[in-house]
C-alpha positions as CSV (number, residue, x, y, z in Angstrom):
1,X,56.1,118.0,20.1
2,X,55.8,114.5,21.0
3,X,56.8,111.8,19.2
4,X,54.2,109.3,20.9
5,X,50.9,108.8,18.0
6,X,52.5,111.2,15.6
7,X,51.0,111.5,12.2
8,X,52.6,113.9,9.5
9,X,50.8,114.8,6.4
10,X,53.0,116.3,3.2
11,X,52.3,116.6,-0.2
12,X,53.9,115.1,-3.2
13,X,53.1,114.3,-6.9
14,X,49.6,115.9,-6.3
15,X,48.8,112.7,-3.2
16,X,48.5,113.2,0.3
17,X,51.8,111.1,2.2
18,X,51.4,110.0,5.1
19,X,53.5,108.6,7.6
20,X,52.6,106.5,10.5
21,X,54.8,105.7,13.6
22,X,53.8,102.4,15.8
23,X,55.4,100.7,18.6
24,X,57.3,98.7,16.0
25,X,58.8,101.7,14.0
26,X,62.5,101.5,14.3
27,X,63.3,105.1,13.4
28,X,65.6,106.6,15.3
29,X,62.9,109.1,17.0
30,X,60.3,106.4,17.7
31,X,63.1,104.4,19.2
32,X,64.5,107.1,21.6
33,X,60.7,107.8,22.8
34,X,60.6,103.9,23.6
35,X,63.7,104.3,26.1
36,X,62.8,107.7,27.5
37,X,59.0,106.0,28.3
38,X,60.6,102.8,29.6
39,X,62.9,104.0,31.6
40,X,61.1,106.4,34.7
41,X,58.7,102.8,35.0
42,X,61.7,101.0,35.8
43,X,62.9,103.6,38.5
44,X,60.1,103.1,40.3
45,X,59.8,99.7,40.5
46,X,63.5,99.8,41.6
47,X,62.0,102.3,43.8
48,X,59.3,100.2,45.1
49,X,61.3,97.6,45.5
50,X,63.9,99.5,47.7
51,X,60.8,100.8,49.7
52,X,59.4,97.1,50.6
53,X,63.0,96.1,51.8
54,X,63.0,98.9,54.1
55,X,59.9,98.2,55.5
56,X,60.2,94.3,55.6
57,X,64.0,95.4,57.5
58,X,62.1,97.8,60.2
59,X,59.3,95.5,61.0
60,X,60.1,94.2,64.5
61,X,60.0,90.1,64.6
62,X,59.7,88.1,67.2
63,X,62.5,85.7,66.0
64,X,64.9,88.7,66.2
65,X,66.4,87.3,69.5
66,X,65.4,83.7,69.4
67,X,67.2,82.7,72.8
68,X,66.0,85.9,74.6
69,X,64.3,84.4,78.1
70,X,60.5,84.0,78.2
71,X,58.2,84.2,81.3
72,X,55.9,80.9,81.9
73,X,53.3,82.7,79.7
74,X,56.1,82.3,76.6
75,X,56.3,85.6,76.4
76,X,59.7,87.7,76.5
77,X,60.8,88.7,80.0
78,X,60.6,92.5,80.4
79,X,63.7,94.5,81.5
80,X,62.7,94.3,85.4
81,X,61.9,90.4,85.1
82,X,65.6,90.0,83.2
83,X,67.3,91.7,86.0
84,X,64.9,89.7,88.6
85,X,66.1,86.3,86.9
86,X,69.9,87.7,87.1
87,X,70.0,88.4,91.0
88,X,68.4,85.1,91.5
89,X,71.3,83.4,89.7
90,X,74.0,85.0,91.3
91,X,72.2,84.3,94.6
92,X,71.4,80.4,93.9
93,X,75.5,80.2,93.0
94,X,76.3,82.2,96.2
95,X,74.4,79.4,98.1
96,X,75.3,76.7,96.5
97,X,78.9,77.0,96.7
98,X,78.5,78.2,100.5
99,X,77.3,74.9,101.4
100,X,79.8,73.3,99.6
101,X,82.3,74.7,101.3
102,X,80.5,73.4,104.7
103,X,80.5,70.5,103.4
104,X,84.1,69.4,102.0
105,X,85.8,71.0,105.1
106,X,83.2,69.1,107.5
107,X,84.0,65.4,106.1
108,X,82.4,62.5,107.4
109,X,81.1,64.5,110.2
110,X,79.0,66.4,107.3
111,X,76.6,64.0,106.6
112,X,73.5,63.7,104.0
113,X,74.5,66.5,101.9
114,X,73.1,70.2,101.6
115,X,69.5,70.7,101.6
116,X,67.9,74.1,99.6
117,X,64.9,76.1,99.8
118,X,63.8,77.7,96.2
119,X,62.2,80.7,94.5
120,X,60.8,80.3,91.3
121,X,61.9,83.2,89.2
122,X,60.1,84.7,86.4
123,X,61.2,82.5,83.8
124,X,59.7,79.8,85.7
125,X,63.1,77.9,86.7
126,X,63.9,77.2,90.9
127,X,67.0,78.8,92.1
128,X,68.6,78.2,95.7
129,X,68.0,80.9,98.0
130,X,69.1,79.1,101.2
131,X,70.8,76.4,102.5
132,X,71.3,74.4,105.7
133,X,74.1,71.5,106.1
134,X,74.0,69.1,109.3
135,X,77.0,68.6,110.7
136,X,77.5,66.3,113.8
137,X,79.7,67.6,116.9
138,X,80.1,64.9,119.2
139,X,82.3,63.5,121.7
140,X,84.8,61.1,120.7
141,X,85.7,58.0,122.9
142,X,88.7,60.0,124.2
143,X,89.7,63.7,124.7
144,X,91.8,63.7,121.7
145,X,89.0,61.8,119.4
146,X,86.7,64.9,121.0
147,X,89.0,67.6,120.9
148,X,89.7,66.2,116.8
149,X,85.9,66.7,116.0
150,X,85.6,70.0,117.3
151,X,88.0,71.2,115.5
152,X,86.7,69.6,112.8
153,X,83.3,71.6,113.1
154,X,85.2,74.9,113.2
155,X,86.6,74.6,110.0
156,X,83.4,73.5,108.4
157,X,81.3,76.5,110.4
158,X,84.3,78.8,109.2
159,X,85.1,77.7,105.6
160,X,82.5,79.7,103.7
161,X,84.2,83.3,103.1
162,X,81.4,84.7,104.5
163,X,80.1,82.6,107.5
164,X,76.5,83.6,108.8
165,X,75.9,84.3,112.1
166,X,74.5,80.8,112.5
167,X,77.7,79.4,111.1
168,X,79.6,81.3,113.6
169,X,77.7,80.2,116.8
170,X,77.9,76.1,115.8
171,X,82.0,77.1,115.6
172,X,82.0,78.4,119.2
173,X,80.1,75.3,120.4
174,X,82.9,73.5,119.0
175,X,85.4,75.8,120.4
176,X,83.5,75.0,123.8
177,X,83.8,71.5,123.3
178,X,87.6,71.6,122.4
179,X,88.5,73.5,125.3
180,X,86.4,71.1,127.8
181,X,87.8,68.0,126.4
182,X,91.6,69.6,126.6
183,X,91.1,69.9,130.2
184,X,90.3,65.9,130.8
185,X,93.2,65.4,128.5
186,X,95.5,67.1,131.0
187,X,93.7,65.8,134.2
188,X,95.1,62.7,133.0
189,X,97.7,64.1,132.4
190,X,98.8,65.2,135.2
191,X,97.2,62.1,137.2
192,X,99.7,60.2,135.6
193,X,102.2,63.5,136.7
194,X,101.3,63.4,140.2
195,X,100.4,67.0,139.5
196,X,97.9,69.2,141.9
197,X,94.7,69.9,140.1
198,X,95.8,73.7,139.8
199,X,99.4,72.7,138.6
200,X,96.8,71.2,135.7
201,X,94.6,73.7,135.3
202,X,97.3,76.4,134.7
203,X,99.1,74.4,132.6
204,X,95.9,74.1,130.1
205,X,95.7,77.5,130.0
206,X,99.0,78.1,129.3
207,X,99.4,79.7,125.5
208,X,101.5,76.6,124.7
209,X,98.3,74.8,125.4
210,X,95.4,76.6,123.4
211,X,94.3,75.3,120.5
212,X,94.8,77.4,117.0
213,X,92.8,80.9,117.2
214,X,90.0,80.1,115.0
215,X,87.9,83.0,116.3
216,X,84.3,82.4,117.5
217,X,82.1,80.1,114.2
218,X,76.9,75.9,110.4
219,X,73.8,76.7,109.3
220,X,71.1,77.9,107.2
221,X,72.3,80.5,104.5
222,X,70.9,83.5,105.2
């Protein structure tokens, strides 16, 4: 029987009793019937309550990754844009730092710095995806000013660790140069010598003579 609008009816001294139980009764009964009815409403607004976390927590937000990269649209890049963005940034630092390396090795005969060409990326930034660095190879005002520059120009061609093809052709016209201006040097030489011109010409190409091997090697990045 429930306790919940319970009224019980008895007899005594001849009058009807009876006995009414509201929501202010504090027998024992009524009072256990309070709890029992209390307590399943607060479960499930504990319940609810656990419910609306879990949903607020599975809701994807676009603040979840608030330094992920956006497109020029502001939109997040997608997975092939991302990886786009990251082989154009490991080929801008590629280039950059191999005309650098033409240019500290070249020195004043490196002039006006490097000069780029850019992509822009999906992200809407420029990277460096080729280079070029003038360098002058010139004559000197003597065979050992001339013989100085070219060698000059082969370390610049030659100082990126991996030296284009281009690179490589500007150090053999330097290594052309070199060799040309060490044969005035020892024409006057051996002027000076009294030395026959083949007496000369053997002795320049004598291994004494040759310059440092620095192979056949500036350019446009490639």
């Amino acid at each position: 029987m429930s306790l919940s609008g319970i009224s019980s009816y008895g007899t005594y001294g001849g009058y009807a009793l009876q006995t009414a139980h509201g929501p202010n009764c504090q027998c024992p009964a009524c009072q256990q019937s309070l709890a029992s009815a209390a307590t399943p409403v607060a479960a499930a607004a504990a319940s609810g309550n656990r419910a609306d976390n879990t949903d607020t927590a599975s809701k994807p937000t676009d603040q979840a990754k608030p330094n992920a990269a956006r497109g020029i649209d502001g939109k997040p890049l997608d997975e092939q844009q991302q990886k786009q963005v990251e082989e154009l940034k490991a080929r801008d630092s590629d280039v950059r730092q191999h005309e650098q390396a033409h240019l500290a090795a070249g020195g004043a005969l490196a002039g006006g710095g490097a000069t780029y060409s850019y992509q822009q990326g999906p992200d809407g930034k420029q990277y460096a995806i080729g280079g070029e660095v003038s360098i002058r190879l010139a004559r000197g005002s003597t065979p050992q000013e001339t013989i100085a520059n070219a060698q000059t120009v082969q370390r610049a061609a030659l100082a990126p660790a991996d030296p284009s093809g281009q690179d490589r052709s500007v150090a053999a016209a330097a290594a052309q140069m070199e060799q040309q201006a060490r044969i005035e040097l020892m024409q006057q030489q051996a002027g000076k010598q009294g030395m026959s011109p083949l007496q000369a010409r053997q002795k320049i190409n004598s291994p004494e003579q040759q310059g440092p091997g620095l192979g056949s090697n500036i350019d446009t990045y490639a």
